[in-house]
MOPAC internal coordinates of N, CA, C and O (Angstrom, degrees):
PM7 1SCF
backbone

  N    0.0000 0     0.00 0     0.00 0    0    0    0
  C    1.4587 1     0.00 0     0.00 0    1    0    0
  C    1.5254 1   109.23 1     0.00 0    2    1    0
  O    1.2310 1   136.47 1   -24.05 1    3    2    1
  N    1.1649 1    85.72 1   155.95 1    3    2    1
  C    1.8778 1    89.44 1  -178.78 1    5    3    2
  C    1.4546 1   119.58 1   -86.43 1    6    5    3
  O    1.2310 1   115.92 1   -74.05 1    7    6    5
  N    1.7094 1   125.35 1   105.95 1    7    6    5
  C    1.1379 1   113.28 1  -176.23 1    9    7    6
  C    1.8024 1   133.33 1   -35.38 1   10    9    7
  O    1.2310 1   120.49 1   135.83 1   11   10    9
  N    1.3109 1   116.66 1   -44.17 1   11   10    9
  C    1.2936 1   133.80 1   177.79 1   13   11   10
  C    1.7393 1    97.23 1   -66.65 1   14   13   11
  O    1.2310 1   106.28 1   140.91 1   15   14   13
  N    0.8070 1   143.09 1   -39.09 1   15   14   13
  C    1.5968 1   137.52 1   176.92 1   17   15   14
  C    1.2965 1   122.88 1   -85.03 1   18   17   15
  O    1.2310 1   119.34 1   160.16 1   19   18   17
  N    1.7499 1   118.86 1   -19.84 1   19   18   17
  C    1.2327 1   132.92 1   152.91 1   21   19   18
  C    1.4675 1   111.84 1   -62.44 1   22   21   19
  O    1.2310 1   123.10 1   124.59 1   23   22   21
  N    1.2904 1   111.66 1   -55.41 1   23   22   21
  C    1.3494 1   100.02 1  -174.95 1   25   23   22
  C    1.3806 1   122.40 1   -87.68 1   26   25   23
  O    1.2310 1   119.04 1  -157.96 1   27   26   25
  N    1.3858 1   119.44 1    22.04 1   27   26   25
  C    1.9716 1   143.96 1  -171.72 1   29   27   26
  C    1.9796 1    73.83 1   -99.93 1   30   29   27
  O    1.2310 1   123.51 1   114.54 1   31   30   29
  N    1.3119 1   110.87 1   -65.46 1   31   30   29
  C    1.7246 1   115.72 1  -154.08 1   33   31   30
  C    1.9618 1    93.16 1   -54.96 1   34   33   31
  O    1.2310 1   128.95 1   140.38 1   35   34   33
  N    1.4283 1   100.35 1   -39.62 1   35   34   33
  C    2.1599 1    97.73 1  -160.27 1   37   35   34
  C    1.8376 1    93.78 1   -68.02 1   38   37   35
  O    1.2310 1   130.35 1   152.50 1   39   38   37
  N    1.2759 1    97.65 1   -27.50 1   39   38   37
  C    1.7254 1    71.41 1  -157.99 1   41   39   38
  C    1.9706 1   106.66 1  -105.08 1   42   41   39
  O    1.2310 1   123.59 1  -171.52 1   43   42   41
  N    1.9173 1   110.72 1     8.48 1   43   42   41
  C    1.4166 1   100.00 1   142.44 1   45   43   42
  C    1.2959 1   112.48 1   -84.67 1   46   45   43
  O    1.2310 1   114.22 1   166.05 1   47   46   45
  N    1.6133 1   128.55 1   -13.95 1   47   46   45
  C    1.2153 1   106.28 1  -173.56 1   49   47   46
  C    1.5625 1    99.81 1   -92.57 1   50   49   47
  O    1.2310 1   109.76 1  -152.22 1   51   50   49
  N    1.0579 1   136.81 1    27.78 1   51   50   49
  C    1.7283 1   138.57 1   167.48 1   53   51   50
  C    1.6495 1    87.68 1  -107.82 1   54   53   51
  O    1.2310 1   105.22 1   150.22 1   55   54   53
  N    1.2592 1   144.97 1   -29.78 1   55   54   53
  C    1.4852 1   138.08 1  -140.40 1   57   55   54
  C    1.1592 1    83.56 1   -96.88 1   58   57   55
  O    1.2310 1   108.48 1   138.88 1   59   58   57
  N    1.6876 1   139.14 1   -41.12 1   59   58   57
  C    1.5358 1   144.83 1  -162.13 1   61   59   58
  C    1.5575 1    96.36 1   -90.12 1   62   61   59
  O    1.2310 1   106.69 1   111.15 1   63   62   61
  N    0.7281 1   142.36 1   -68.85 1   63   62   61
  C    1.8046 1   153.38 1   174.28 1   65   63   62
  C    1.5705 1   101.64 1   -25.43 1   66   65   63
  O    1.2310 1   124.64 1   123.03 1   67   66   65
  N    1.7813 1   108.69 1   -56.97 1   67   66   65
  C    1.1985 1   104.66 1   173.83 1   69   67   66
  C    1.7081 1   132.47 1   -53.24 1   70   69   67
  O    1.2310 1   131.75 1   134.39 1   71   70   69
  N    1.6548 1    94.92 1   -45.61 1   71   70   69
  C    1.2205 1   122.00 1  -177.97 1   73   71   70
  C    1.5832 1   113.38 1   -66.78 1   74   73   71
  O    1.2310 1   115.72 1   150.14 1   75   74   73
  N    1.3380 1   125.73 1   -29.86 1   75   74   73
  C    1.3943 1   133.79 1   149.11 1   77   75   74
  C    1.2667 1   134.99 1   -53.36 1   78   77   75
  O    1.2310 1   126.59 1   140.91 1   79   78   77
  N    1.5708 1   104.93 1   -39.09 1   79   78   77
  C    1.6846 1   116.47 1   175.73 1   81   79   78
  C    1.4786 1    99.27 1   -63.52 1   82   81   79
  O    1.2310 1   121.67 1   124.29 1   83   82   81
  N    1.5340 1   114.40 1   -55.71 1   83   82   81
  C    1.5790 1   126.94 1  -157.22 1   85   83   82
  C    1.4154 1   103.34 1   -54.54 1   86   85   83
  O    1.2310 1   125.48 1   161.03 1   87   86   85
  N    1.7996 1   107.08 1   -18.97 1   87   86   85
  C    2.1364 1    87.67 1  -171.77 1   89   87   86
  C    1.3095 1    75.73 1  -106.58 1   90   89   87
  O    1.2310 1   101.51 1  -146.79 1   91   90   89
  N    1.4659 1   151.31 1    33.21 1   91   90   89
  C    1.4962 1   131.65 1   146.34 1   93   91   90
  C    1.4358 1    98.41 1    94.65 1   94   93   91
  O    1.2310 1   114.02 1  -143.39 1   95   94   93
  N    1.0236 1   128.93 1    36.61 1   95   94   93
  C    1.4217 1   126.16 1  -160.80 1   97   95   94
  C    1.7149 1   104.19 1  -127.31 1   98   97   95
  O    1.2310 1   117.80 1   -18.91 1   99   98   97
  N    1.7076 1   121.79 1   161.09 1   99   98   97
  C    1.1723 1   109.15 1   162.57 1  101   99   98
  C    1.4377 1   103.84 1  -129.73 1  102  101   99
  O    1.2310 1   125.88 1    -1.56 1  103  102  101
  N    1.0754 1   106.31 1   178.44 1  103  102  101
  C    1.6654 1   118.05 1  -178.05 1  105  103  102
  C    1.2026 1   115.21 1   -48.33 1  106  105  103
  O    1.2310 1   113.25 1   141.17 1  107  106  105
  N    1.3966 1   130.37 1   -38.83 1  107  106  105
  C    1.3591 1   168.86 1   179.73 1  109  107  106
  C    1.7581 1    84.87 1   -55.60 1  110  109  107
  O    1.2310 1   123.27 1    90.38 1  111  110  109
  N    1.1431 1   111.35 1   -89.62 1  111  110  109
  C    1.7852 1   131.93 1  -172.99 1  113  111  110
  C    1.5306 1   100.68 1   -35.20 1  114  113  111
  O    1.2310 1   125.05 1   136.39 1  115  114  113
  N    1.1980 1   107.91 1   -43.61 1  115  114  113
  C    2.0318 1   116.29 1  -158.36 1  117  115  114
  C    1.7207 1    79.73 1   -69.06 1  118  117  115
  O    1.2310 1   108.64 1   117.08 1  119  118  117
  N    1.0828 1   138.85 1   -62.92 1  119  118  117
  C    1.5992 1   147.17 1  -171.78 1  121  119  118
  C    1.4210 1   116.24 1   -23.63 1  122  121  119
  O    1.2310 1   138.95 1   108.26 1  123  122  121
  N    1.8583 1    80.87 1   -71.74 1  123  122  121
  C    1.4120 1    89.94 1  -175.17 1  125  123  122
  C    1.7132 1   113.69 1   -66.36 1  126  125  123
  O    1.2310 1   113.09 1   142.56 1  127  126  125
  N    1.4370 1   130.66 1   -37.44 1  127  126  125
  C    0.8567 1   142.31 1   170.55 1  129  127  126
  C    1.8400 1   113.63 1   -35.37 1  130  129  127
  O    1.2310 1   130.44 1   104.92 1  131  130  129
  N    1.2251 1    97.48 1   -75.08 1  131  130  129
  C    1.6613 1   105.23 1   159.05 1  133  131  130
  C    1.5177 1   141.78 1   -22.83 1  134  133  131
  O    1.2310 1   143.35 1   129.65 1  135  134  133
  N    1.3885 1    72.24 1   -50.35 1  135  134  133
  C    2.1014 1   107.63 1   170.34 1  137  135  134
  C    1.2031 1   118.58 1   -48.00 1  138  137  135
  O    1.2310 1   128.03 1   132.42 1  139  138  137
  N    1.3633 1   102.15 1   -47.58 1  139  138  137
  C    1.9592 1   134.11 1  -151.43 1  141  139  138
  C    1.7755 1    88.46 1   -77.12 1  142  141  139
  O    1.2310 1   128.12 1   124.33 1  143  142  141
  N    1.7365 1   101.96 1   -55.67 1  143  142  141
  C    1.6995 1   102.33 1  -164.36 1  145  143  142
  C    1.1455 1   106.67 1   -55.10 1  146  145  143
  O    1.2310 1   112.36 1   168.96 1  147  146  145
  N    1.5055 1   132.03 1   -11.04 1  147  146  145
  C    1.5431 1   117.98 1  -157.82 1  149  147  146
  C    1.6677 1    92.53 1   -87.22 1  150  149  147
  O    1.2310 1   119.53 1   -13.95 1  151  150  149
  N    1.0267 1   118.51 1   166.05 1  151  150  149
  C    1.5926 1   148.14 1  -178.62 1  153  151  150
  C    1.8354 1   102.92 1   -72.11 1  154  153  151
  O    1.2310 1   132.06 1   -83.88 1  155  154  153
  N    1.2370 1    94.32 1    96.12 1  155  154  153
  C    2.0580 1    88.42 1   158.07 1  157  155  154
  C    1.5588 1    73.61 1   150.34 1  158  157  155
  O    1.2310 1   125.69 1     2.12 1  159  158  157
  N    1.6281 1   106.68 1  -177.88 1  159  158  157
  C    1.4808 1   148.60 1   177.80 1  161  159  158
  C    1.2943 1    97.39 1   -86.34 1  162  161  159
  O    1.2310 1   124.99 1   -49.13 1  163  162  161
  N    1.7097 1   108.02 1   130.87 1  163  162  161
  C    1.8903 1   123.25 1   179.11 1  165  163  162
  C    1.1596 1   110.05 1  -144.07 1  166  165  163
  O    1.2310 1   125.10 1   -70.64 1  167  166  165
  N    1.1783 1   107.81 1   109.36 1  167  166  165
  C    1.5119 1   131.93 1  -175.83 1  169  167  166
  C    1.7011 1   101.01 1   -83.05 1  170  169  167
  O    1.2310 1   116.07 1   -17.15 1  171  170  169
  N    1.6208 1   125.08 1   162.85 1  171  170  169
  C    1.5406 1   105.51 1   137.84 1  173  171  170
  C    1.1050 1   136.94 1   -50.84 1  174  173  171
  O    1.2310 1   118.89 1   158.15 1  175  174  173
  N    1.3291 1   119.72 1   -21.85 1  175  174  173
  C    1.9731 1   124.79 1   175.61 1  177  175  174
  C    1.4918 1    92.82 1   -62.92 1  178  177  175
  O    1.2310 1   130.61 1    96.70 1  179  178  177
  N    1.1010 1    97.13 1   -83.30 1  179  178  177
  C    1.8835 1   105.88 1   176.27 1  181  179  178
  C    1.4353 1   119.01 1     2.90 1  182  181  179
  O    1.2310 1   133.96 1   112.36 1  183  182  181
  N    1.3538 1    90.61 1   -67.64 1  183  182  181
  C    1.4688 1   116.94 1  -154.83 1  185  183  182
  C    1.6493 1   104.65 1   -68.86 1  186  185  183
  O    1.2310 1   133.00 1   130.11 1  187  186  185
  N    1.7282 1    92.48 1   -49.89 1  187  186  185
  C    1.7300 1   104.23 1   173.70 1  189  187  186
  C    1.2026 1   117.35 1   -50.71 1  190  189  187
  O    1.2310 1   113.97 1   123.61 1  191  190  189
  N    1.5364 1   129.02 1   -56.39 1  191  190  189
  C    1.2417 1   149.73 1   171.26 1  193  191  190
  C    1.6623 1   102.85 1   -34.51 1  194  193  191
  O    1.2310 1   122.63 1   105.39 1  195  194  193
  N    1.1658 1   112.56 1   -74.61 1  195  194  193
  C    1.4732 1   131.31 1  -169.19 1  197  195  194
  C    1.4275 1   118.99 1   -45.16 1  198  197  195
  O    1.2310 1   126.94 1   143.79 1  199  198  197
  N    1.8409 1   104.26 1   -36.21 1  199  198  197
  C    1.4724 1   104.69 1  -162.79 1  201  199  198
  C    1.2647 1   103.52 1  -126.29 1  202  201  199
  O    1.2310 1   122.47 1  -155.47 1  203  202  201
  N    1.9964 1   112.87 1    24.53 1  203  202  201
  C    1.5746 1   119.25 1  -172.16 1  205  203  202
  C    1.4922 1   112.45 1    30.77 1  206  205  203
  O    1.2310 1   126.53 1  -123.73 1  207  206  205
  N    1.2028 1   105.04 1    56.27 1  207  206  205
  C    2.0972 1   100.98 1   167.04 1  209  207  206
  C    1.7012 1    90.04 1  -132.15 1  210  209  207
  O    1.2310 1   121.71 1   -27.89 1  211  210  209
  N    1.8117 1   114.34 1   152.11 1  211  210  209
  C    1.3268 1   116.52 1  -172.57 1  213  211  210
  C    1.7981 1    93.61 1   -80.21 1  214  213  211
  O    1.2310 1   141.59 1    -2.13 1  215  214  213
  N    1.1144 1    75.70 1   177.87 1  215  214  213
  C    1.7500 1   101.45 1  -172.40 1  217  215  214
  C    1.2805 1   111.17 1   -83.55 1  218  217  215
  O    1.2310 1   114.39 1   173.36 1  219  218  217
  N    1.6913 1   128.24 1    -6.64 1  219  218  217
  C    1.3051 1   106.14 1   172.56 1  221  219  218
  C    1.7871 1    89.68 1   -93.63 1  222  221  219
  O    1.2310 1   115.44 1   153.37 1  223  222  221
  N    1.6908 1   126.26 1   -26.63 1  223  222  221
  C    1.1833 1   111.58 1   176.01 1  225  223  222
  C    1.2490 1   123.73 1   -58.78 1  226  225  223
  O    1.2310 1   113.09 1   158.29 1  227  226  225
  N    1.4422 1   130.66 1   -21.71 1  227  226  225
  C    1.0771 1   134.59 1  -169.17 1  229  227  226
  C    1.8650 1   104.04 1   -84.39 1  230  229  227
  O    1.2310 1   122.27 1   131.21 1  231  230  229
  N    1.1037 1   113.26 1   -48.79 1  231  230  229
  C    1.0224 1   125.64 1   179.75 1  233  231  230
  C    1.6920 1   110.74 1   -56.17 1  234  233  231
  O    1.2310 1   117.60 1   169.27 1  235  234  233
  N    1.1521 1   122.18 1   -10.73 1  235  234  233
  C    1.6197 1   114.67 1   178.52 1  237  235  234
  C    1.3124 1    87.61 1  -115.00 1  238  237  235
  O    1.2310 1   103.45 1   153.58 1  239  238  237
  N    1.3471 1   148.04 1   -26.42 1  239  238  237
  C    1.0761 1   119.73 1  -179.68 1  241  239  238
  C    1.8963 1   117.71 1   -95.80 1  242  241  239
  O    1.2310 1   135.58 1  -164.90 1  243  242  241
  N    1.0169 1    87.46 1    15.10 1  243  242  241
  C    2.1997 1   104.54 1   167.10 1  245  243  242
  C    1.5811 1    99.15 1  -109.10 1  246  245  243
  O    1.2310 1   121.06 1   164.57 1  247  246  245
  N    1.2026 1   115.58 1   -15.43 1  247  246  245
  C    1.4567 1   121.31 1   168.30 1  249  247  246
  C    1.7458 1   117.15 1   -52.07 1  250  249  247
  O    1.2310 1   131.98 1   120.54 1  251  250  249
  N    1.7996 1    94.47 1   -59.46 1  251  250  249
  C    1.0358 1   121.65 1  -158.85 1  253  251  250
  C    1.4928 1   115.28 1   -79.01 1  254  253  251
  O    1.2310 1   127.28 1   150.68 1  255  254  253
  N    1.5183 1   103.59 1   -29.32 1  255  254  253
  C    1.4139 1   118.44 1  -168.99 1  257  255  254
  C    1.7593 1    87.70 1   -84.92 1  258  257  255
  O    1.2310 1   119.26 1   136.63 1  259  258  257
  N    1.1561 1   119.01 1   -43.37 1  259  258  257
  C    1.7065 1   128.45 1  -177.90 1  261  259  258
  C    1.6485 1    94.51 1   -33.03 1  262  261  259
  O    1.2310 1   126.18 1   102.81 1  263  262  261
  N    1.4926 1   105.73 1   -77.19 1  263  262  261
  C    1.5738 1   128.78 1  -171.40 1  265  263  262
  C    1.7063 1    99.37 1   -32.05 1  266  265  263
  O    1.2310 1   120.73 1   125.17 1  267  266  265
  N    1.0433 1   116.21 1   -54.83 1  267  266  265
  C    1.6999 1   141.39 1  -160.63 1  269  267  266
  C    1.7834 1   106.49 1   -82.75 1  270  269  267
  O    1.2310 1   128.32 1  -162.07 1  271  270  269
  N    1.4153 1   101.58 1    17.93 1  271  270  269
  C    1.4393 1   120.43 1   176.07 1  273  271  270
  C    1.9741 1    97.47 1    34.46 1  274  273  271
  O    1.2310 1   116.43 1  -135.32 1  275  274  273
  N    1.6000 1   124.38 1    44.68 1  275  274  273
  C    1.6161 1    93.38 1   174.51 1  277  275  274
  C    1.1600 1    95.02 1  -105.99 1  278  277  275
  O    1.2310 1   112.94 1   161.91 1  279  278  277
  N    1.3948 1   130.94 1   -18.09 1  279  278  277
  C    1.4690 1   125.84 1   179.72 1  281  279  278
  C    1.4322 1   129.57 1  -106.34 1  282  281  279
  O    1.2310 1   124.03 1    -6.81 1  283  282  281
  N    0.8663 1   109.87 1   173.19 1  283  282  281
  C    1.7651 1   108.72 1   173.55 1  285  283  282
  C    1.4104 1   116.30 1  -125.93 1  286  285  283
  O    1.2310 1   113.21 1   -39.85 1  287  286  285
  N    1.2966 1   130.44 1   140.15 1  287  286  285
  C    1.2320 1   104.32 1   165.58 1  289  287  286
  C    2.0447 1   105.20 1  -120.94 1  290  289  287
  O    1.2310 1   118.37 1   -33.97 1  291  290  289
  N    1.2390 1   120.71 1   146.03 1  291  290  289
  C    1.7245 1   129.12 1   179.20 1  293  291  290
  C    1.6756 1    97.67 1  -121.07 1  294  293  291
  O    1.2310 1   138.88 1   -53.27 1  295  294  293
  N    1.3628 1    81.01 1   126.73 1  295  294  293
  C    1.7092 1    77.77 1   142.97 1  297  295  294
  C    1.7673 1   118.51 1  -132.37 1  298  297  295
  O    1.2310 1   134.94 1   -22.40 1  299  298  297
  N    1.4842 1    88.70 1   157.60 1  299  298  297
  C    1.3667 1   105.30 1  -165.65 1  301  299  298
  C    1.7610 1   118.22 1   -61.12 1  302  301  299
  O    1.2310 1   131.80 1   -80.48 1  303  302  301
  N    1.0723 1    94.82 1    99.52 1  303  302  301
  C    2.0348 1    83.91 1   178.05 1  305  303  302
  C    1.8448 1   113.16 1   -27.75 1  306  305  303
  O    1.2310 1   116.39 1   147.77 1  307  306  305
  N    1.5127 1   124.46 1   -32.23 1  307  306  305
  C    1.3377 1   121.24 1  -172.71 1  309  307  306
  C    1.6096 1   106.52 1   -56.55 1  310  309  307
  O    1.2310 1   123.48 1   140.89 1  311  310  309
  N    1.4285 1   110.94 1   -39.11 1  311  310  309
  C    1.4980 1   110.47 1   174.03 1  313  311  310
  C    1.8704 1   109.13 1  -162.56 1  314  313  311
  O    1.2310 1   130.83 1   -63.18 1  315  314  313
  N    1.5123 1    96.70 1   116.82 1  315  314  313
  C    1.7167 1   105.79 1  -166.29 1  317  315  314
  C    1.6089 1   103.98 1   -53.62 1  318  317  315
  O    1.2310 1   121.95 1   157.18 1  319  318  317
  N    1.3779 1   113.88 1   -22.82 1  319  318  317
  C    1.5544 1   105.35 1  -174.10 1  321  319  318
  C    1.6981 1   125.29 1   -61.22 1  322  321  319
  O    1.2310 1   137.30 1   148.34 1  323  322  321
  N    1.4540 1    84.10 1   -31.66 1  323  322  321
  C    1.7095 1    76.85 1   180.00 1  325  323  322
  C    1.5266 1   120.46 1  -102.35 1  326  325  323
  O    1.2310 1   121.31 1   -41.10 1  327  326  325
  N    1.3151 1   115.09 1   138.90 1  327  326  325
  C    1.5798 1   117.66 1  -170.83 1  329  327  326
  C    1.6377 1    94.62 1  -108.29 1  330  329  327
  O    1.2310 1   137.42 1   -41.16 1  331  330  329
  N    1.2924 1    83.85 1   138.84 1  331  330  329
  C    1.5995 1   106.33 1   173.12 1  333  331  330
  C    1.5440 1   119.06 1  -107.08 1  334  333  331
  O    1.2310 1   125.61 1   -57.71 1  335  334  333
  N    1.6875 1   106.83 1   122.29 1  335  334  333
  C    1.8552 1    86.92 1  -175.57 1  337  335  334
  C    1.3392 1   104.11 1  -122.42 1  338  337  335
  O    1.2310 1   126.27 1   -26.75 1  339  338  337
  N    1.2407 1   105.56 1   153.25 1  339  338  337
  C    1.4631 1   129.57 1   178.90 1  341  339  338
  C    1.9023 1   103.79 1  -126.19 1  342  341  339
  O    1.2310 1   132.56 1   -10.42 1  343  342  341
  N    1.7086 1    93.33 1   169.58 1  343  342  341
  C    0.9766 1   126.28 1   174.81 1  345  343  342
  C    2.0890 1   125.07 1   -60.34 1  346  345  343
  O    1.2310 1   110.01 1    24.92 1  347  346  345
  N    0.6199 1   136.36 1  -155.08 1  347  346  345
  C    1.5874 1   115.25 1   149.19 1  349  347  346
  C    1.6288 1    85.79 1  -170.99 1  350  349  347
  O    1.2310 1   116.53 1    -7.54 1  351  350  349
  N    1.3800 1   124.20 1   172.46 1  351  350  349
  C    1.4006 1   124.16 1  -153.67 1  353  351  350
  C    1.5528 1    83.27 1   -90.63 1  354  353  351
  O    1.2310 1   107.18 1   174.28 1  355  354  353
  N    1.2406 1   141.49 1    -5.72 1  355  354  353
  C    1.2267 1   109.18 1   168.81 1  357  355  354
  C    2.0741 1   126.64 1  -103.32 1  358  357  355
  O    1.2310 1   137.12 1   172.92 1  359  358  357
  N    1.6636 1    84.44 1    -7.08 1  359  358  357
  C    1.7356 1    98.95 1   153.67 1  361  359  358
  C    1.7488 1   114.60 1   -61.55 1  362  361  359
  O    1.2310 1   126.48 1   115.41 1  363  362  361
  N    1.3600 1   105.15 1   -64.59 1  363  362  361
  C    1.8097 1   116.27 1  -177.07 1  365  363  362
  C    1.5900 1    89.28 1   -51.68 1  366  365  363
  O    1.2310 1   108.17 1    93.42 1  367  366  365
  N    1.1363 1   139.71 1   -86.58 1  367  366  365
  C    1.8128 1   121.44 1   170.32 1  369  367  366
  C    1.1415 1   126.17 1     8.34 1  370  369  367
  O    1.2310 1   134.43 1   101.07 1  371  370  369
  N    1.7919 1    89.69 1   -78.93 1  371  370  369
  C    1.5031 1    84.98 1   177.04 1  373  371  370
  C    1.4728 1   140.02 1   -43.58 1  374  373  371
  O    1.2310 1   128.02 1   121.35 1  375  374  373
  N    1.8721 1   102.16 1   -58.65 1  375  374  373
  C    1.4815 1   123.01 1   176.30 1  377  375  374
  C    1.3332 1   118.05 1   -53.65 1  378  377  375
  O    1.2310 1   119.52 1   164.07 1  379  378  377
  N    1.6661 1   118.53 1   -15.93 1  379  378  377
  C    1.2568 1   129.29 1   164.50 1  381  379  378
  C    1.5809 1   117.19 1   -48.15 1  382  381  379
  O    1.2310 1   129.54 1   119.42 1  383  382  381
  N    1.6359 1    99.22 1   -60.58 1  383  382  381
  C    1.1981 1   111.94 1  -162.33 1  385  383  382
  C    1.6554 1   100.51 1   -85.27 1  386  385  383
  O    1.2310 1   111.24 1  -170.50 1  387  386  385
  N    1.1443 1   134.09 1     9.50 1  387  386  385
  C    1.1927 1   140.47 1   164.14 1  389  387  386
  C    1.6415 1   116.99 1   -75.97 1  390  389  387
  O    1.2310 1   127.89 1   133.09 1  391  390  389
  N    1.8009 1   102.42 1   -46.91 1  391  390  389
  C    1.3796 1   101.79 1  -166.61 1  393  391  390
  C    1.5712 1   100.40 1   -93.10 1  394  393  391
  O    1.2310 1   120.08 1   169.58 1  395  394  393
  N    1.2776 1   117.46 1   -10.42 1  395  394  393
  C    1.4344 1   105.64 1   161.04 1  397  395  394
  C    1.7454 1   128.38 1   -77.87 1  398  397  395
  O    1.2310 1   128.23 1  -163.39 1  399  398  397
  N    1.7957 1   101.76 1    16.61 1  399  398  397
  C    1.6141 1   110.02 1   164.79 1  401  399  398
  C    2.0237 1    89.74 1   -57.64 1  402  401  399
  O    1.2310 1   120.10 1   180.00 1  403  402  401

């Protein structure tokens, strides 16, 4: 590899890392966040499944994002057990200002 293009790749990937910390976010959060934009229904199974993290990890970090108003979670009157999560207009914001790194 080419030193000068290796070190072009380390220091956008320090410029994005930074830019992730700054909205309070972790690597973990950017994932799930990502996850959420795609098209279909995302449960925590889903989500766990999808992004290989266990379900009590997943579950504190939908906690956290909860607290951090980017997500929502509903559940369906057909059956209270399962929660459905979405985005909330200030998650899609966020992930905005992510993919415009």
């Amino acid at each position: 590899m080419n030193i000068p293009i290796a070190i072009g790749h380390y220091k956008e990937t320090l410029a994005v890392l930074r830019k992730v910390s700054s909205l309070g976010l972790t690597h973990i959060d950017v994932f799930i966040l990502y996850s959420l934009a795609k098209p279909g229904i995302h449960t925590p199974s889903s989500l766990s499944e999808y992004l290989n993290i266990t379900k009590p990890q997943i579950s504190a970090q939908l906690q956290s994002l909860l607290n951090k108003k980017l997500i929502d979670i509903k559940r369906p009157r057909a059956d209270k057990r399962v929660r459905i999560i979405s985005l909330t207009t200030k998650g899609d914001n966020t992930l905005r200002k992510l993919w415009a790194l």
